[in-house]
GUFI-907792 format. One record per residue: chain; residue in one letter; x negated, y negated, z of N, C-alpha, C in turn. Coordinates in nm, 2 decimals. Atoms other than C-alpha are relative to their C-alpha. Last residue first. Example, Ala and Ser with C-alpha at 12.3 -4.5 7.8 and 13.67 -1.06 7.14 Angstrom:
<"A","S",<0.09,0.11,0.00>,<-1.37,0.11,0.71>,<0.08,-0.11,0.08>>;
<"A","A",<-0.09,0.12,0.00>,<-1.23,0.45,0.78>,<-0.09,-0.12,0.00>>;
! end
This chain:
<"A","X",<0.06,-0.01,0.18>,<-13.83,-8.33,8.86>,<-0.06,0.09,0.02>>;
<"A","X",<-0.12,0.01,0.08>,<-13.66,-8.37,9.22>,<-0.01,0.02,-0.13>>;
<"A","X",<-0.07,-0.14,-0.01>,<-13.93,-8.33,9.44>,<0.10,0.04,-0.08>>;
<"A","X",<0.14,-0.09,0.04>,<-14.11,-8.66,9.29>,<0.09,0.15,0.01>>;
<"A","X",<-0.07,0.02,0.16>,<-13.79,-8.89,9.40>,<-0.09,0.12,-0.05>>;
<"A","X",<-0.10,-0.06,0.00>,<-13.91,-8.75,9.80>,<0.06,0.01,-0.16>>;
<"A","X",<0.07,-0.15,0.04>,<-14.27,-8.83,9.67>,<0.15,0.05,0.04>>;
<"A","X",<0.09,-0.10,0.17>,<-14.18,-9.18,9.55>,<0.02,0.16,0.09>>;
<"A","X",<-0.10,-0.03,0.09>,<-13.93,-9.22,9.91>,<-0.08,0.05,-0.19>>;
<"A","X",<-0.06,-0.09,-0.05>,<-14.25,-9.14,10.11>,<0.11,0.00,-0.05>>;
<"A","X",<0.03,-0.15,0.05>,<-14.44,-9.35,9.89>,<0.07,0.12,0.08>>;
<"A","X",<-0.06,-0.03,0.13>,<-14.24,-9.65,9.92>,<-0.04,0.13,-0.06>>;
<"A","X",<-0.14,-0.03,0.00>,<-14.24,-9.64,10.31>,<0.08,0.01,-0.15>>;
<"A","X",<-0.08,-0.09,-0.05>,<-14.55,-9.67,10.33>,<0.09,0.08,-0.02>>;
<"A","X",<0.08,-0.10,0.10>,<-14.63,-9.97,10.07>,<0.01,0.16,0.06>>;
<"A","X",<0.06,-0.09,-0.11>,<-14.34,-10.14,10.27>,<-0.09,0.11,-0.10>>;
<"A","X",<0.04,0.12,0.00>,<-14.19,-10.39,9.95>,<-0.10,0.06,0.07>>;
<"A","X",<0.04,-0.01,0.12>,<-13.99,-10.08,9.82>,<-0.16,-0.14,0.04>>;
<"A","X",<0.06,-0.15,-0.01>,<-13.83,-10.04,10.17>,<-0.13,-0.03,-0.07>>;
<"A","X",<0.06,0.04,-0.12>,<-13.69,-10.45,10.12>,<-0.09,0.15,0.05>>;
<"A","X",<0.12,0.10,0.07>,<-13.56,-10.34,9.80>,<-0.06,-0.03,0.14>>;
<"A","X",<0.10,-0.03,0.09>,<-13.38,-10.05,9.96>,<-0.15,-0.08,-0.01>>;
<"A","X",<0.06,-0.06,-0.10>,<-13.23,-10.20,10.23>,<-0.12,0.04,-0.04>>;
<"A","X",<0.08,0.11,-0.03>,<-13.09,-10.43,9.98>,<-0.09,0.05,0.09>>;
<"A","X",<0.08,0.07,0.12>,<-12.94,-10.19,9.83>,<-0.11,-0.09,0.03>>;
<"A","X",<0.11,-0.14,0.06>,<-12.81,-10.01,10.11>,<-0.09,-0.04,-0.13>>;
<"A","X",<0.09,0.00,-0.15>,<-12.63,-10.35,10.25>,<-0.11,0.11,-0.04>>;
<"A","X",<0.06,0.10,-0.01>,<-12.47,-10.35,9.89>,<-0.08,-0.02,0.08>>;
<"A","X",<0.09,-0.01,0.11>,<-12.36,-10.00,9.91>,<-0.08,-0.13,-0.02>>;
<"A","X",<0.16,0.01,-0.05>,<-12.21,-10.03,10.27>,<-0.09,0.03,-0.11>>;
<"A","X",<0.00,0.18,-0.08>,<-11.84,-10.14,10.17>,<-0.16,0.02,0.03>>;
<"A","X",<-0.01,0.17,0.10>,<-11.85,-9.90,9.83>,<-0.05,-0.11,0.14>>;
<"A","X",<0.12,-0.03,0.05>,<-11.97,-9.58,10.09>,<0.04,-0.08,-0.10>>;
<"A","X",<0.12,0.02,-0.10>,<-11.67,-9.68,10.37>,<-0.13,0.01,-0.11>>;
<"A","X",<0.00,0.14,-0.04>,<-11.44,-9.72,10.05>,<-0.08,-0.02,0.13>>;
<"A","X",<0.11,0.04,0.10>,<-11.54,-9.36,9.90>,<0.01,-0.17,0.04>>;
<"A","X",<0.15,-0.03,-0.01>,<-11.45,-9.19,10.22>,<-0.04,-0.10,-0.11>>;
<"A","X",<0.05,0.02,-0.10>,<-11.12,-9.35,10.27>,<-0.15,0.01,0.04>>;
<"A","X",<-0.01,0.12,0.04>,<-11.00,-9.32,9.88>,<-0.06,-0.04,0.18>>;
<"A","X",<0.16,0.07,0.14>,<-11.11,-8.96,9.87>,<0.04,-0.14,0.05>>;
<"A","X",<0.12,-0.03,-0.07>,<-10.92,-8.88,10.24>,<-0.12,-0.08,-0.13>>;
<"A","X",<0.06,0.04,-0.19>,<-10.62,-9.08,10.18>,<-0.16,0.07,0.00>>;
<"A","X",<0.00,0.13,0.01>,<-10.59,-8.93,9.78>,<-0.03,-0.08,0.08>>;
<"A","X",<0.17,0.05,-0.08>,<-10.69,-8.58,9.85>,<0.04,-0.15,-0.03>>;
<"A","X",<0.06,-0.02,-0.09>,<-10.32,-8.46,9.77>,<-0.08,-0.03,0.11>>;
<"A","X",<-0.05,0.09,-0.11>,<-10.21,-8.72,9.53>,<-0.02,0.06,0.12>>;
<"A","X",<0.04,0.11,-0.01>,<-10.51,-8.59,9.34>,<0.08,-0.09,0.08>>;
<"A","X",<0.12,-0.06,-0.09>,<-10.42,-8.20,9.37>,<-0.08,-0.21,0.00>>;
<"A","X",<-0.03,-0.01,-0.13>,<-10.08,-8.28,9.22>,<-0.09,0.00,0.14>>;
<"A","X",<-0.07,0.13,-0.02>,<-10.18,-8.48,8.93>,<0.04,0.04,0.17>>;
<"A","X",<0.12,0.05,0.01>,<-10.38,-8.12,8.83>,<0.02,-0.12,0.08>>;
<"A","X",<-0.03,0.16,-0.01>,<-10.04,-7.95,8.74>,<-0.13,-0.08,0.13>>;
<"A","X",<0.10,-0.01,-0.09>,<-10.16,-7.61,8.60>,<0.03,-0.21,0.04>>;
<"A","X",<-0.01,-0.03,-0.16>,<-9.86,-7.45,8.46>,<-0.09,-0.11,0.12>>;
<"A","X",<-0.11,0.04,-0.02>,<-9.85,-7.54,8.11>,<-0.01,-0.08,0.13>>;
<"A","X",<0.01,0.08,0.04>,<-10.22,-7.37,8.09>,<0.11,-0.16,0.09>>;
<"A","X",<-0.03,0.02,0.12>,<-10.10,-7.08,8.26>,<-0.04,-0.18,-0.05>>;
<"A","X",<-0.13,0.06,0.02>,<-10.22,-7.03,8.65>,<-0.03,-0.05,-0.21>>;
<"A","X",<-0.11,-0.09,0.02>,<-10.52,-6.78,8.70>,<0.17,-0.09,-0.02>>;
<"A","X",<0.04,-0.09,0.03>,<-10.76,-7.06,8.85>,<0.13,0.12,0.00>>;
<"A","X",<0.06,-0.05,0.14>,<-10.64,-7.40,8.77>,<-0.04,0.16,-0.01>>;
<"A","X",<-0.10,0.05,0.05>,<-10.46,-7.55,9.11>,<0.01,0.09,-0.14>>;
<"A","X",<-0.13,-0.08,-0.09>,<-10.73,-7.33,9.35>,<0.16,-0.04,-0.14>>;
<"A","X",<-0.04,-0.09,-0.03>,<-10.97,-7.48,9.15>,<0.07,0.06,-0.01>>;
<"A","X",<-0.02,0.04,0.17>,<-10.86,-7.86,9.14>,<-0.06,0.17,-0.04>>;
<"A","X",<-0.11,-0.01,-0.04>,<-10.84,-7.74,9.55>,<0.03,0.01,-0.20>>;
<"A","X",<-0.06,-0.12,-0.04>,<-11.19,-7.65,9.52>,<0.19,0.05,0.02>>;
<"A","X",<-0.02,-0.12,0.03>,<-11.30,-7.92,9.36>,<0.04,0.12,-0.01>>;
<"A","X",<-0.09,0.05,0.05>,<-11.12,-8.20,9.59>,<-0.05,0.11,-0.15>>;
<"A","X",<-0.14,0.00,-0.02>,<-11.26,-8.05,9.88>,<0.09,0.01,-0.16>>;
<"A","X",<-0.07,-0.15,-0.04>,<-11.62,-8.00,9.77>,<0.15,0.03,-0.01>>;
<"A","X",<0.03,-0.03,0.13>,<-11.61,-8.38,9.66>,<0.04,0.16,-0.01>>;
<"A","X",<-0.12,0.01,0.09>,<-11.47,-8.43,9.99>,<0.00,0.03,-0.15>>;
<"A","X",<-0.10,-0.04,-0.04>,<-11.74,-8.30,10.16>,<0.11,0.01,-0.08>>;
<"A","X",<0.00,-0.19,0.01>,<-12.00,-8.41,9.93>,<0.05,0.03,0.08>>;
<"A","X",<0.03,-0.01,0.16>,<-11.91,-8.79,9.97>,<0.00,0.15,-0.05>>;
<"A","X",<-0.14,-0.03,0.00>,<-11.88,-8.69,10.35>,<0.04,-0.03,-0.13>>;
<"A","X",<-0.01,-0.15,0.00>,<-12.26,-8.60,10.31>,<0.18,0.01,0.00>>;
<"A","X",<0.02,-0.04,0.10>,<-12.35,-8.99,10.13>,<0.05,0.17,0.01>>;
<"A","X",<-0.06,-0.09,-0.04>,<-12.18,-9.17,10.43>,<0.01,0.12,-0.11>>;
<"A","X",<-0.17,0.02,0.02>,<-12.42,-9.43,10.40>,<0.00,0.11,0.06>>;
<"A","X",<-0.04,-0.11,0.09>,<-12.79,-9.32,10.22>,<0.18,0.01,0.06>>;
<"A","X",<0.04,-0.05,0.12>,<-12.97,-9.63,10.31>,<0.06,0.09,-0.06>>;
<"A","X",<-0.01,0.14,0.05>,<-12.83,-9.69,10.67>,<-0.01,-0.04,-0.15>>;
<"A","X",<-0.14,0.07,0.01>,<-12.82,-9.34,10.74>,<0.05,-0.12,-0.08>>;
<"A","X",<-0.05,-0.10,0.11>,<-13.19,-9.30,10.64>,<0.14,-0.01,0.04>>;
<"A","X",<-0.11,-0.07,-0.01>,<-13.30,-9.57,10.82>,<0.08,0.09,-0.09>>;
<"A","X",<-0.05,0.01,0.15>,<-13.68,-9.64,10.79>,<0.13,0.04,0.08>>;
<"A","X",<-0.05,0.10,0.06>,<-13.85,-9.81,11.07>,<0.05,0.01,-0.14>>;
<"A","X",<-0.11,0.15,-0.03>,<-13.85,-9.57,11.30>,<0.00,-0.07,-0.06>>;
<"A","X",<0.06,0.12,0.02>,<-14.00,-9.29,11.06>,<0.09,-0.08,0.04>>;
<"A","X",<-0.06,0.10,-0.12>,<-13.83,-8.97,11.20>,<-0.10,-0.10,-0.03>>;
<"A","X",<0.09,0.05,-0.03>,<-14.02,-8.74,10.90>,<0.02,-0.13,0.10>>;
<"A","X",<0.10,-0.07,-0.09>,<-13.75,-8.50,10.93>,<-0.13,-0.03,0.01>>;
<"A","X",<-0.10,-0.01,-0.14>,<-13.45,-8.75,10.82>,<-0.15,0.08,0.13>>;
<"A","X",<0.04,0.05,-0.03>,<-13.70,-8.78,10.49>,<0.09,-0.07,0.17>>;
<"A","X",<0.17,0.00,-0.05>,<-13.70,-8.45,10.46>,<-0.04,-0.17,0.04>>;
<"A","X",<0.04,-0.09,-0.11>,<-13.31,-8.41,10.51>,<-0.17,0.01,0.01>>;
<"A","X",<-0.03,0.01,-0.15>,<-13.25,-8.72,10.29>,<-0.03,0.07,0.10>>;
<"A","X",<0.01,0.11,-0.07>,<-13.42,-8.64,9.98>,<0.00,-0.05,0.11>>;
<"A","X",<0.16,0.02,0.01>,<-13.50,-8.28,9.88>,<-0.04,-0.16,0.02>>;
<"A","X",<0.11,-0.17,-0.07>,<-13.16,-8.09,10.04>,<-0.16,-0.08,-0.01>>;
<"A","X",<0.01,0.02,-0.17>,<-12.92,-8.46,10.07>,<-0.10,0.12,0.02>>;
<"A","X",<0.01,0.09,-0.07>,<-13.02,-8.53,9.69>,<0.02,0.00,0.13>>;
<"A","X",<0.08,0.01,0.00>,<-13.00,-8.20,9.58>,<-0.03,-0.11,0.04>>;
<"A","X",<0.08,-0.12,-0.03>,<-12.69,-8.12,9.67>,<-0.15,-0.02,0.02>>;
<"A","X",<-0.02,0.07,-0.14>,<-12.53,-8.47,9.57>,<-0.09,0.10,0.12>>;
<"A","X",<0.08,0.13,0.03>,<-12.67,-8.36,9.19>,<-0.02,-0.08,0.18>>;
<"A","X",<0.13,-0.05,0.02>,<-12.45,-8.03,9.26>,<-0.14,-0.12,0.03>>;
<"A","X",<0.02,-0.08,-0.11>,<-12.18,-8.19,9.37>,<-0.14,0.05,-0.03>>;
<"A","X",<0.02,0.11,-0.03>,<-12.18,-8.42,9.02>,<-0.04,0.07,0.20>>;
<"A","X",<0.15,0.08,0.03>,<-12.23,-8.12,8.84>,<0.00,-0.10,0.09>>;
<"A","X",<0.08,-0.13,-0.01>,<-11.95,-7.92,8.96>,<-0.13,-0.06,-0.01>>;
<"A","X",<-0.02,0.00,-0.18>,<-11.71,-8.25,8.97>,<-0.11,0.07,0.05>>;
<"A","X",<0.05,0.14,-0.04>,<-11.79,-8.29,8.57>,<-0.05,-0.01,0.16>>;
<"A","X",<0.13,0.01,0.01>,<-11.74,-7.96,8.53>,<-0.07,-0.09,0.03>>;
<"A","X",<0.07,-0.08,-0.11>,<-11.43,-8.01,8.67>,<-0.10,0.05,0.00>>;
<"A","X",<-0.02,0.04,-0.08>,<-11.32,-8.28,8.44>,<-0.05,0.12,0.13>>;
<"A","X",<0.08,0.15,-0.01>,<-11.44,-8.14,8.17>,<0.03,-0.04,0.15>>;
<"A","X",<0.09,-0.10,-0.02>,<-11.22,-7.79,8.22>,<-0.12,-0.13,0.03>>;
<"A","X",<0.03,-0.04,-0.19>,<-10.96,-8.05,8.29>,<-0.10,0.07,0.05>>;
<"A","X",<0.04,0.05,-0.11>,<-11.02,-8.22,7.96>,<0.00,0.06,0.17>>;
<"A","X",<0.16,0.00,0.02>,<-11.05,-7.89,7.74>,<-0.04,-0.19,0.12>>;
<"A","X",<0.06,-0.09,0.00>,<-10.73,-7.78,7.84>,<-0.11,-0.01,0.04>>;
<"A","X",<0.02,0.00,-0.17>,<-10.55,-8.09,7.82>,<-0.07,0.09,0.07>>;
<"A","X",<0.06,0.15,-0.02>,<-10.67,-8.13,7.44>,<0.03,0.00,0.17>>;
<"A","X",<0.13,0.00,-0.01>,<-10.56,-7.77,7.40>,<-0.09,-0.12,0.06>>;
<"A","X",<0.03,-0.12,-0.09>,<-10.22,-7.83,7.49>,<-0.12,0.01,0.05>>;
<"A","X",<-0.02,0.04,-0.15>,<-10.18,-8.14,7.32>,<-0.06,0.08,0.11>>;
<"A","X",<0.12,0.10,-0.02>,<-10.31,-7.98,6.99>,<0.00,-0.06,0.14>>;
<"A","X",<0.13,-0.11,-0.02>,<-10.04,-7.66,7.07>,<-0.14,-0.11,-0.02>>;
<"A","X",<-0.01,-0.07,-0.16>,<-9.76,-7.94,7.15>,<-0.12,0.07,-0.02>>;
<"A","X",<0.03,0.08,-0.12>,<-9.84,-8.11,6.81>,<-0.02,0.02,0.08>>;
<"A","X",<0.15,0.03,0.06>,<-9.87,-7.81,6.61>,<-0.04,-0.12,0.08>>;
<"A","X",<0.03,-0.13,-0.09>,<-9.50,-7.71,6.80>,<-0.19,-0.04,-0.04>>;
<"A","X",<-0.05,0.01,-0.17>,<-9.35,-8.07,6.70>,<-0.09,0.11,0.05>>;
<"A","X",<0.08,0.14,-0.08>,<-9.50,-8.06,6.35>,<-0.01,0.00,0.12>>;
<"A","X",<0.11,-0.07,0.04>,<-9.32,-7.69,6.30>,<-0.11,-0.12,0.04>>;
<"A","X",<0.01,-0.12,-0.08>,<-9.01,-7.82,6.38>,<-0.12,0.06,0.03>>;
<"A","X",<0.01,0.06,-0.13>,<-9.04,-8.12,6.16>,<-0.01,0.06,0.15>>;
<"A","X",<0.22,0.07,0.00>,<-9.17,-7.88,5.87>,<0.09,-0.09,0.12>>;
<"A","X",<0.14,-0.18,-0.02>,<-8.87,-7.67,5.96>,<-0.12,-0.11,0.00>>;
<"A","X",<-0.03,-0.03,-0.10>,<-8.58,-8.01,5.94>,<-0.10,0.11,0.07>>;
<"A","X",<0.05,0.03,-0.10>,<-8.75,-8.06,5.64>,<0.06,-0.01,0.17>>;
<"A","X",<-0.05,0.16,0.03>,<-8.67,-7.83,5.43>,<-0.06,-0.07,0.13>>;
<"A","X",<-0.06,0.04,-0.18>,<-8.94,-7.55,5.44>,<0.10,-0.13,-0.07>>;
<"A","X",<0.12,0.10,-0.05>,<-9.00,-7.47,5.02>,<0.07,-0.02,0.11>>;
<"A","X",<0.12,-0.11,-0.12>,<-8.86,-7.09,4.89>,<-0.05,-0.15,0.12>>;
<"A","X",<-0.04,-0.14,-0.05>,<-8.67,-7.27,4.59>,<-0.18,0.04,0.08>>;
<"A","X",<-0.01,-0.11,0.05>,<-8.81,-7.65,4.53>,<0.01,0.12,0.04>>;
<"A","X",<0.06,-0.08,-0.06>,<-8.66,-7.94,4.68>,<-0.01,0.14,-0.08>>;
<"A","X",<-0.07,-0.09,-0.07>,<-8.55,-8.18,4.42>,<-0.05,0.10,0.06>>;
<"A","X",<0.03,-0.12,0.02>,<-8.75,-8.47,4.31>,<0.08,0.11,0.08>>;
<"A","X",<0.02,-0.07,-0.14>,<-8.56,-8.80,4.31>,<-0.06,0.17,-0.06>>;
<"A","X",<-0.07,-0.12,-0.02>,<-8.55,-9.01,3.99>,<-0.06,0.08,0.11>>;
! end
């Protein structure tokens, strides 16, 4: 036997109404809290590239040891933070004072797309060659304590 809706109760056409909007308002939030993520993410990750070209690279750029390359080893690690900057500032620019709804995020990535995907494929094709540059550094009792004490500045 079927139960009959009881006086005062949503039919369902209301509770599916009401689903749909609880849905949308979870959705909402959930994009919310990734983009905020996602740009914190970028804030930190600049930051981290910050310190790495202020207490690594530039002191060991200002100890001109010919037989270390600091290009060669660290790539195109400042146009990395360039575009990093860029692509913050525009993700930003996209987010700041615009309505949740509003804030279309997809836009600011087909934007920087050529320049990010340009930069980060010169600093993928010379990662291996910088690795190996490395180990081969690491071997130079010299040349491993002047990267130790650059790592050292950093903690």
């Amino acid at each position: 036997e079927k139960m009959a809706p009881q006086a005062g109760s949503s039919t369902p056409a209301t509770l599916s109404q009401e689903d749909e909007e609880q849905v949308s308002r979870r959705m909402m939030a959930k994009r919310v809290k990734i983009i905020a993520e996602l740009m914190q993410t970028e804030k930190d990750y600049i930051s981290d590239l910050d310190l790495c070209i202020k207490e690594v690279i530039q002191p060991l750029r200002n100890k001109q040891i010919a037989r270390f390359d600091v290009d060669g080893l660290f790539s195109n690690i400042e146009s990395v933070h360039q575009i990093s900057a860029k692509l913050l500032s525009l993700l930003e620019e996209a987010t700041t004072d615009v309505e949740p709804p509003m804030q279309l995020i997809g836009e600011v990535f087909l934007q920087i797309k050529g320049p990010l995907e340009d930069t980060y494929k010169i600093y993928c094709y010379r990662h291996d060659d910088a690795h190996t540059m490395l180990e081969s550094y690491e071997k130079d009792e010299e040349l491993k304590q002047h990267l130790r004490h650059c790592v050292q500045s950093l903690r």
